[in-house]
C-alpha positions, 0 to 999 in steps of 0.5 A, a space after each residue: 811922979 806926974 808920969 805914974 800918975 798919968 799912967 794909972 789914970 790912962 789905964 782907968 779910962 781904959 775901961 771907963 771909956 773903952 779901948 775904941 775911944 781912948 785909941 782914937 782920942 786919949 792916946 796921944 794926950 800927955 800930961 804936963 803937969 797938976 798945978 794945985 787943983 788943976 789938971 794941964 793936959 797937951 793935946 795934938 790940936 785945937 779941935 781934939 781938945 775942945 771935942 775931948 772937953 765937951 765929951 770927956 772930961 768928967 771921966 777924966 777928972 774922975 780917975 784922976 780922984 780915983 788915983 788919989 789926986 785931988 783935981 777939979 778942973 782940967 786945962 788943955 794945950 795944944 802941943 802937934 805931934 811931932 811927924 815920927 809921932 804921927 800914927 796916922 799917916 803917910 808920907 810927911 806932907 801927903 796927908 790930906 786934912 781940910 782944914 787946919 784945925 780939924 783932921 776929919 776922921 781918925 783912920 782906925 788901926 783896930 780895924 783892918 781885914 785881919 780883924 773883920 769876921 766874915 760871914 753870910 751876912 757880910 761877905 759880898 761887902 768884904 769880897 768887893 771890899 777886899 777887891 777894891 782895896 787890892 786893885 783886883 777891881 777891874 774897871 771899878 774904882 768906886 765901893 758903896 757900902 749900906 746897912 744899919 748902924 753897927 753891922 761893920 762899914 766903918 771896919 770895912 772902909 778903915 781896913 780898905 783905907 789900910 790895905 791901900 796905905 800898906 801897898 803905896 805909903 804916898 798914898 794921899 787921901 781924905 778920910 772923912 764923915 758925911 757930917 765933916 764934909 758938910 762943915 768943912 764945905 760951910 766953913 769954906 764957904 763962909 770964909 771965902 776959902 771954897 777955892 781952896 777947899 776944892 783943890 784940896 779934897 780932889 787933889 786927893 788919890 783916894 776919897 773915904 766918906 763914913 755915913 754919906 747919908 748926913 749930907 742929905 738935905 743940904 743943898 749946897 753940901 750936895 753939889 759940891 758932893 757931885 762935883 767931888 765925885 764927878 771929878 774923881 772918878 773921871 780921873 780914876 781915883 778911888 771912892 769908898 763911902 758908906 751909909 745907912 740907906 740903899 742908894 735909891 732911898 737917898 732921894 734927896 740926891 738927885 740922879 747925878 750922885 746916886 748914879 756916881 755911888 752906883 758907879 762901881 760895887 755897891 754891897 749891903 751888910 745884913 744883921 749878923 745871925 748868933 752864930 757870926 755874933 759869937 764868932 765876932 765876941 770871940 774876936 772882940 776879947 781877943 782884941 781885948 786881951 791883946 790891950 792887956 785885959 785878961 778876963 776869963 768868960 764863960 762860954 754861957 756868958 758868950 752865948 747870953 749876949 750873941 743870943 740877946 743883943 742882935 741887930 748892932 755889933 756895937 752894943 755886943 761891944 758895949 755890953 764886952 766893955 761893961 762886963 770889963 768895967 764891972 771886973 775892974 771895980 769889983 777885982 775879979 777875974 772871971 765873968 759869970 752868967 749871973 754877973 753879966 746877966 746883972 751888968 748889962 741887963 738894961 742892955 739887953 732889955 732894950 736890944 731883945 731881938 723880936 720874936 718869931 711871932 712878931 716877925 709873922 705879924 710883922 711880915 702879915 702885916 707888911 702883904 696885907 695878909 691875915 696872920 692865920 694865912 701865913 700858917 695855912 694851907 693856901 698856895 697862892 703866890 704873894 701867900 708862899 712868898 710872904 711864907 718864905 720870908 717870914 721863915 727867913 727872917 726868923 732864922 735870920 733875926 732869932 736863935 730860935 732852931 728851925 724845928 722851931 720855926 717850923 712849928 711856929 708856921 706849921 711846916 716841916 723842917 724840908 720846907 723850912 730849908 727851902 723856904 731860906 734857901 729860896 729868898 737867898 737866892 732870889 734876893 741876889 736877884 730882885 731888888 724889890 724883894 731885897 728892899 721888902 725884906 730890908 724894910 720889914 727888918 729896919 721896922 723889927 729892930 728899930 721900931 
């Protein structure tokens, strides 16, 4: 009976809370039994139970009453998973954690490289990636991963994570956020315990930092980080981290450690364009229904969310699971155009992508240059290259098509292609013209 129970509630926070969260937290929960009003729960540490207690509890108070279970508070065990329960991990013992009520980051068996959508926006990251992770990378043996929040560095640092584990299961290695590295190196300090601390994190074969750039500003925290990187990569170890800012953006770190990230590969994932985001959505309900959610949407519904939510793969996701939650609640089967626009309309409201006339005002204003400059005859170099940015942008931030765009810069659709063609190929060259271009897109998608 308590088994049922639990079942039908892990199937409720399902969709309440979405598979990317129940896989990483509810999963392993069990529960062992309703005392009265009281819901008592085993989990397999101290930290999952307090950081499930401060973030979840609400919801799961919530499917209990749903499945008919009069609760209004929840209590919690710690009951470690027994080792041949342990999804995560390598051999028994060769598993690196820092401390010993805290896990660091939990390597994420959604994401591998079967599951990651490759595209123009994205494939130099998964190339070099797919290369570090199956030791094709010649003298490398460290990947920088940058780009803004949801555009797939995490996916690709899990799926380098995974690959490494599928080809040596002794793997030992340390997989970690920048935030995690920061509390773990204070609480050694405070404790007396950096000793340990050090031997443990470079004692390691491979070191996986998510969002390096939360080190940032804390000096003692960035030392250690230099020596970390120092020792690992003279001993040949691997080195995977990711971040939001381009190395040389990352002042506060010195010379030394943006010198070590520089090391090996350092690769930038771009925003996706609406062709990549649907191709992404279609996986994303492929994923879906691999989890038994079976939910027909329309190719209009697919098409409304690629078209209206850019910039961040993680509110497209977001927006896939209201549509499920929506489903679940009203009892039906297929989405319509009009029941997403209805669901995730705050959604799209906020992640409306900018316009074309936006991104020319925003590019104008950028060069220091008239707006009517952009559309005019004038040849002058910084014009035709503030021109050609502005048109790659356009085609890279709208779904608009290029004889729109065209007529939005009064130009052909010949001058059009050249213009995208030509940034291409110089960003593969010029930093300094990849940067521009970087900073007036952070600017036109997060303001």
């Amino acid at each position: 009976m308590v088994q049922e129970v639990w079942d039908k509630v892990r199937n409720k926070l399902k969709f309440s809370l979405g598979l990317s969260v129940f896989n990483n937290w509810i999963e392993d929960i069990k529960l062992i039994s309703i005392d009265g009003d009281r819901v008592i729960l085993s989990v397999p540490s101290r930290f999952t139970g307090e950081y499930i207690t401060e973030n979840f509890s609400h919801e799961i108070l919530d499917c209990f009453r749903i499945v008919g279970e009069a609760v209004t508070s929840v209590k919690y065990q710690v009951q470690p998973l027994k080792p041949s329960n342990q999804k995560f991990r390598g051999t028994p013992g060769r598993v690196t954690n820092i401390s010993n009520n805290k896990s660091g980051l939990k390597p994420d068996k959604r994401y591998t490289f079967e599951r990651f959508v490759v595209g123009d926006a994205n494939g130099k990251a998964h190339i070099a990636s797919w290369q570090i992770a199956n030791d094709q990378e010649g003298n490398f043996n460290s990947l920088y991963l940058h780009g803004n929040v949801g555009l797939g560095k995490t996916h690709l640092l899990h799926a380098i994570y995974w690959m490494k584990l599928s080809r040596d299961p002794n793997l030992k290695y340390c997989l970690l956020t920048g935030q995690h590295f920061s509390d773990y190196y204070v609480a050694a300090s405070k404790h007396g315990k950096l000793l340990e601390f050090r031997e443990r994190l470079r004692s390691v074969d491979a070191l996986f930092i998510d969002d390096i750039q939360l080190i940032l500003g804390k000096k003692g925290t960035t030392q250690e980080l230099d020596l970390t990187l120092s020792t690992l990569l003279s001993e040949g170890k691997l080195v995977v981290a990711t971040g939001l800012l381009p190395v040389d953006e990352m002042q506060e770190f010195g010379p030394r450690i943006k010198s070590r990230l520089q090391h090996g590969f350092v690769e930038k994932l771009e925003p996706p364009n609406v062709d990549l985001r649907m191709r992404i959505l279609r996986q994303k309900l492929t994923d879906q229904r691999g989890s038994g959610i079976d939910l027909h949407f329309g190719k209009d519904v697919l098409e409304f969310i690629a078209e209206n939510i850019a910039g961040d793969i993680r509110k497209m996701e977001g927006a896939l699971q209201r549509l499920i939650v929506t489903a679940g609640f009203m009892n039906c089967t297929t989405i319509s155009l009009e029941l997403c626009k209805e669901a995730i309309s705050d959604l799209v409201k906020i992640s409306e992508p900018p316009t074309v006339e936006e991104i020319m005002g925003a590019v104008a204003e950028y060069h220091d240059l008239e707006l009517s400059e952009l559309t005019g005859p004038k040849r002058i170099r910084n014009v035709v290259r503030a021109r050609q940015i502005g048109i790659y942008l356009a085609n890279e931030l709208t779904s608009k098509s290029l004889p729109h765009i065209g007529s939005c810069f009064d130009r052909d659709r010949t001058t059009i292609i050249h213009s995208i063609n030509k940034i291409e190929e110089l960003m593969k060259r010029d930093k300094d013209l990849e940067y521009s271009i970087g900073k007036i897109r952070r600017d036109l998608l997060h303001g």
